[in-house]
DSSP file (Angstrom, degrees, kcal/mol; ACC not computed):
  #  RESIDUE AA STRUCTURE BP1 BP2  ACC     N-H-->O    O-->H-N    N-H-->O    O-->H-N    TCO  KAPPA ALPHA  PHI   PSI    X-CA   Y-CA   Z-CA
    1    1 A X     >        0   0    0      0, 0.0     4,-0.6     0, 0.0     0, 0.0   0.000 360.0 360.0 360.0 -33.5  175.0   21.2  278.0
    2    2 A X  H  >  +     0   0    0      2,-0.2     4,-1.3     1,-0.2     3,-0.4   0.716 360.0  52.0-105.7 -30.4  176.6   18.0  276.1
    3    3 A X  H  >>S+     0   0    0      1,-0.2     4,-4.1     2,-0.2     5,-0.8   0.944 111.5  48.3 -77.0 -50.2  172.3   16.9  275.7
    4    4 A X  H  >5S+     0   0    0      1,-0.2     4,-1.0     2,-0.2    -2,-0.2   0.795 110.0  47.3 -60.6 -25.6  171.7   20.4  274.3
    5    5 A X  H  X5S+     0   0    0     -4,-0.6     4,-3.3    -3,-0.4    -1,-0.2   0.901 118.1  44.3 -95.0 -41.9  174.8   20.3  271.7
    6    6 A X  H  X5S+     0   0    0     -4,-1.3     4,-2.0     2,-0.2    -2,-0.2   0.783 113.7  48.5 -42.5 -53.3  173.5   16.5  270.4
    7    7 A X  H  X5S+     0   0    0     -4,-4.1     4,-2.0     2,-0.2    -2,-0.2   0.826 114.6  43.9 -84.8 -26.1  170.0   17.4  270.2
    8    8 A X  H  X<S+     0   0    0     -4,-1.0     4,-1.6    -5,-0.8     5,-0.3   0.981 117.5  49.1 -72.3 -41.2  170.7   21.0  268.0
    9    9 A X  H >X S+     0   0    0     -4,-3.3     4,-2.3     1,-0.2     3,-2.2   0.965 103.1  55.6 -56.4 -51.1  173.1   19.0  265.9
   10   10 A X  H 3X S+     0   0    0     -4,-2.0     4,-3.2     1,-0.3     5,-0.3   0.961 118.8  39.7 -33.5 -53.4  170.5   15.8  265.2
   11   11 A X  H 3< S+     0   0    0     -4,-2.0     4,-0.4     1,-0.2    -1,-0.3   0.762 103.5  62.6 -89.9   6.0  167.9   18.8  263.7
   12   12 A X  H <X S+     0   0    0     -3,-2.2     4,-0.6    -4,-1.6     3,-0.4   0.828 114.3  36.5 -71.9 -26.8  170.3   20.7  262.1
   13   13 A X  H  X S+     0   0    0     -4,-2.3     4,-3.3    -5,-0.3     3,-0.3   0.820 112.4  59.0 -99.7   6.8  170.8   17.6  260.0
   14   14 A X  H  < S+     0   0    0     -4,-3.2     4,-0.4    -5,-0.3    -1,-0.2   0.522 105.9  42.2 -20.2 -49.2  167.7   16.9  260.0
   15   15 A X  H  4 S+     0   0    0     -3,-0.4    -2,-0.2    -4,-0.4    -1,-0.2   0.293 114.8  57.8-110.0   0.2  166.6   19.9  258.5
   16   16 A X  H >X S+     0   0    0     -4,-0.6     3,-3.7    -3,-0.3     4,-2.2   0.856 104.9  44.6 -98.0 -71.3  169.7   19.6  255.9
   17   17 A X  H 3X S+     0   0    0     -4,-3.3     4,-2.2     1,-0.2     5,-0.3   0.817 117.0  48.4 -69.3  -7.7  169.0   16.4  254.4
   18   18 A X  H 34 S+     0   0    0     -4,-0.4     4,-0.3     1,-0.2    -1,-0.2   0.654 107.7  54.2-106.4  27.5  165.2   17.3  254.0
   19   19 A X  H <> S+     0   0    0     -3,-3.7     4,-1.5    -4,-0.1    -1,-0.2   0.661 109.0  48.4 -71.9 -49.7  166.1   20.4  252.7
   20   20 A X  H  X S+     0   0    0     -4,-2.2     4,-2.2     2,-0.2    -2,-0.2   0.932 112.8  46.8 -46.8 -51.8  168.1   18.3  250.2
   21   21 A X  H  X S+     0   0    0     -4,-2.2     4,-1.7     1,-0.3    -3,-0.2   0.882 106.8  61.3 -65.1 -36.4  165.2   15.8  249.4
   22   22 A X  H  > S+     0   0    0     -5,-0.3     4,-0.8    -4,-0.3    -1,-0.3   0.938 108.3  36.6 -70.1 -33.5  163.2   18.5  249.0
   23   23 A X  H  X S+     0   0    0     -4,-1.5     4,-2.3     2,-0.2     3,-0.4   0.820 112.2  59.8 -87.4  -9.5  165.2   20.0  246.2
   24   24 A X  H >X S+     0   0    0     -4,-2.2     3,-3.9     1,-0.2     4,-0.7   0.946 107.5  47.9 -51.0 -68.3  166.0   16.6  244.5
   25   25 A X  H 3< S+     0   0    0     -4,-1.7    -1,-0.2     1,-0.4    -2,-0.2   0.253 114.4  41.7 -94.4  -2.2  162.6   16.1  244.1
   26   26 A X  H 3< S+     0   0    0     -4,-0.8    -1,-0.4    -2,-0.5    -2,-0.2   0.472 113.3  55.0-111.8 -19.6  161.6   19.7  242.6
   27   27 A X  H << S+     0   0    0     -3,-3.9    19,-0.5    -4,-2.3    -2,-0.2   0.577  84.8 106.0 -77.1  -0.6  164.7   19.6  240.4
   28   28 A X  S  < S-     0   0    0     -4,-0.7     2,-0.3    -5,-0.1    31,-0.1  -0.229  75.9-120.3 -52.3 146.5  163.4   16.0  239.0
   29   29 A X  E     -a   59   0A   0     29,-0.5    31,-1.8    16,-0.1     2,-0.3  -0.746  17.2-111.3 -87.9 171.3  162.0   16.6  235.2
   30   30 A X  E     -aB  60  44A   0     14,-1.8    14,-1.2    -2,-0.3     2,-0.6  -0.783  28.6-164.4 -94.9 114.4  158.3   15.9  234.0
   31   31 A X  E     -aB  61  43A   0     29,-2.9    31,-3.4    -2,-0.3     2,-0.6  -0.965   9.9-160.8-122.6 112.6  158.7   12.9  231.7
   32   32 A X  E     -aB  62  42A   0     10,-3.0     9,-2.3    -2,-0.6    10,-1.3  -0.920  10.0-175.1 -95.1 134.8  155.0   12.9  229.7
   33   33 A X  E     -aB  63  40A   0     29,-1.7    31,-2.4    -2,-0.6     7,-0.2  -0.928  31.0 -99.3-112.7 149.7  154.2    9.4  227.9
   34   34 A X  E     -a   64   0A   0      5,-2.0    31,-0.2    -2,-0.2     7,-0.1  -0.473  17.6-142.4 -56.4 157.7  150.7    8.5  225.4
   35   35 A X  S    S+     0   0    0     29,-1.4    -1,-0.2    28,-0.1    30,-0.1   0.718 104.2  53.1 -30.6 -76.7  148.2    6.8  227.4
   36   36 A X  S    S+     0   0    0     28,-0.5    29,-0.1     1,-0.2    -2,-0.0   0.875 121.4  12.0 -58.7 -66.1  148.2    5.4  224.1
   37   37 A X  S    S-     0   0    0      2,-0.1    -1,-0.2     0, 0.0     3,-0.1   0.783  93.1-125.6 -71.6 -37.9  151.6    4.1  222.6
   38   38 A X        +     0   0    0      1,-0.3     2,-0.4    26,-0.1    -3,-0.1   0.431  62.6 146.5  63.3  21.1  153.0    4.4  226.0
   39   39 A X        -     0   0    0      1,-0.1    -5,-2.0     2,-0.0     2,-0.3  -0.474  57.6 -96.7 -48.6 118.6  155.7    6.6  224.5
   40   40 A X  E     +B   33   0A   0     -2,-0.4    -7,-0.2    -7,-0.2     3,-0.1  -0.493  41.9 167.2 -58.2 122.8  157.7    9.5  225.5
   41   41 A X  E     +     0   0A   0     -9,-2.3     2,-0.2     1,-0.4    -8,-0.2   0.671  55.4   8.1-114.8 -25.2  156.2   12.3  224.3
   42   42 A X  E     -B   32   0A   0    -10,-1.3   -10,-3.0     9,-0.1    -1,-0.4  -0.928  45.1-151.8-171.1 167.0  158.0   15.6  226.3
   43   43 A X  E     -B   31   0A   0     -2,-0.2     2,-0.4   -12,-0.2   -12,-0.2  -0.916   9.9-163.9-143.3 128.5  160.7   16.2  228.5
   44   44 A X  E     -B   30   0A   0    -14,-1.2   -14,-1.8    -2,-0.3     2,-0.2  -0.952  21.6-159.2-129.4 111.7  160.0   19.5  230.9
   45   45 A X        -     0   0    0     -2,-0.4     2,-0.4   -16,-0.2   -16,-0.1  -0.566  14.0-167.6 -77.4 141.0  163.7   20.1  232.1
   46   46 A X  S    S-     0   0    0    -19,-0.5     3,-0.1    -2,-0.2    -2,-0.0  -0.765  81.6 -29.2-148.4  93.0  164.2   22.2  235.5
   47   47 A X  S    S+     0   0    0     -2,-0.4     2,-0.4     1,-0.1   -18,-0.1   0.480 128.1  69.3  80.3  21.2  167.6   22.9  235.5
   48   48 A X  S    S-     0   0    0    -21,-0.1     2,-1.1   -20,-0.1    -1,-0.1  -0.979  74.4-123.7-149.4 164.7  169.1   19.9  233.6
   49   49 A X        +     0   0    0     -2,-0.4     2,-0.1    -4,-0.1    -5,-0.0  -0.810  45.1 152.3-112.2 106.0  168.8   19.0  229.6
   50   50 A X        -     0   0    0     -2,-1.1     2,-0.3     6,-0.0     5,-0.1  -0.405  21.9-168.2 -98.4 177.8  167.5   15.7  229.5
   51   51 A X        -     0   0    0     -2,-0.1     3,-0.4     1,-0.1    -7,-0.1  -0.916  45.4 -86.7-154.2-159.8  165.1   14.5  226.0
   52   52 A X  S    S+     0   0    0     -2,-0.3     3,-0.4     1,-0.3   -12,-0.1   0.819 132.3  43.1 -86.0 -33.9  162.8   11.4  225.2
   53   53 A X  S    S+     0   0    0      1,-0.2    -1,-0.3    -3,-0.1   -13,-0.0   0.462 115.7  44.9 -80.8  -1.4  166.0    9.7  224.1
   54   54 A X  S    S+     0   0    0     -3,-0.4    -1,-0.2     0, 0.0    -2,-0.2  -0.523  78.9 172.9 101.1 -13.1  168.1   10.7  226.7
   55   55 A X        -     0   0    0     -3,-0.4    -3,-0.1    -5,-0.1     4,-0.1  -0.185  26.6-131.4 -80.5 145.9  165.7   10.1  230.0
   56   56 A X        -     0   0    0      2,-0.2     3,-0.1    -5,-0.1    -1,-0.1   0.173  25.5-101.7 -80.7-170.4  167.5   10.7  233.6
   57   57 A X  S    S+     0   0    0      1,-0.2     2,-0.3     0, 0.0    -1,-0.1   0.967 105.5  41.4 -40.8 -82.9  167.2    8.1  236.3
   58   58 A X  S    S+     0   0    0      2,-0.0   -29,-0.5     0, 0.0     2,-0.3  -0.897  77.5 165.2 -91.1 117.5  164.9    9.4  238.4
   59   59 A X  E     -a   29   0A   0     -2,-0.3     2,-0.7   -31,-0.1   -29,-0.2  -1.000  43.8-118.1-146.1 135.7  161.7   11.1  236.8
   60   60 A X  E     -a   30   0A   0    -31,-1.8   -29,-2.9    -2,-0.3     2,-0.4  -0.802  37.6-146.5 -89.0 122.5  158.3   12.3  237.5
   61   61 A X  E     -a   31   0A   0     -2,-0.7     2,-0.4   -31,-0.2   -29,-0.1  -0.687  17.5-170.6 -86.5 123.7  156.1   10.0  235.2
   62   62 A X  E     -a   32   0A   0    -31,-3.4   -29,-1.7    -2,-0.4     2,-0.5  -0.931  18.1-134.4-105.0 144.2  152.9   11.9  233.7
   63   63 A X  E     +a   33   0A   0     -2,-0.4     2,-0.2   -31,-0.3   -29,-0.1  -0.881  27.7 179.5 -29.2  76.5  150.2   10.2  232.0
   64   64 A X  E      a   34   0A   0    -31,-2.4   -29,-1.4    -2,-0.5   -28,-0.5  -0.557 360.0 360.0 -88.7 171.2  149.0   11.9  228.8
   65   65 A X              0   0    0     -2,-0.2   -31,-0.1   -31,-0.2    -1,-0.1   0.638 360.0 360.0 -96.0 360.0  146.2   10.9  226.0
């Protein structure tokens, strides 16, 4: 009984934090830079207001020409 209560807790937080990671990582914004100047060029927000001046922490960096 005491094996059965240890192993459901371990996956329910288990299943929490990658429930979490999973929504950091889809709330990140889309940070585009030139190719060329290697500038910030657009800021695609999902649920937070970030800009090119402005840029958050954490970001997914895209590669544009």
């Amino acid at each position: 009984m005491k094996n059965t209560l240890i192993i459901t807790a371990a996956f329910v937080a288990g299943f929490t934090l990658v429930i979490y990671l999973l929504n950091s990582a889809l709330n990140m914004p889309d940070v585009y830079f030139s190719y060329s100047t290697k500038e910030c060029t657009k800021v695609v927000n999902y649920g937070t207001m970030y800009t090119c001046e402005n840029l958050p922490e954490k970001y997914n960096h895209i590669w544009v020409k």
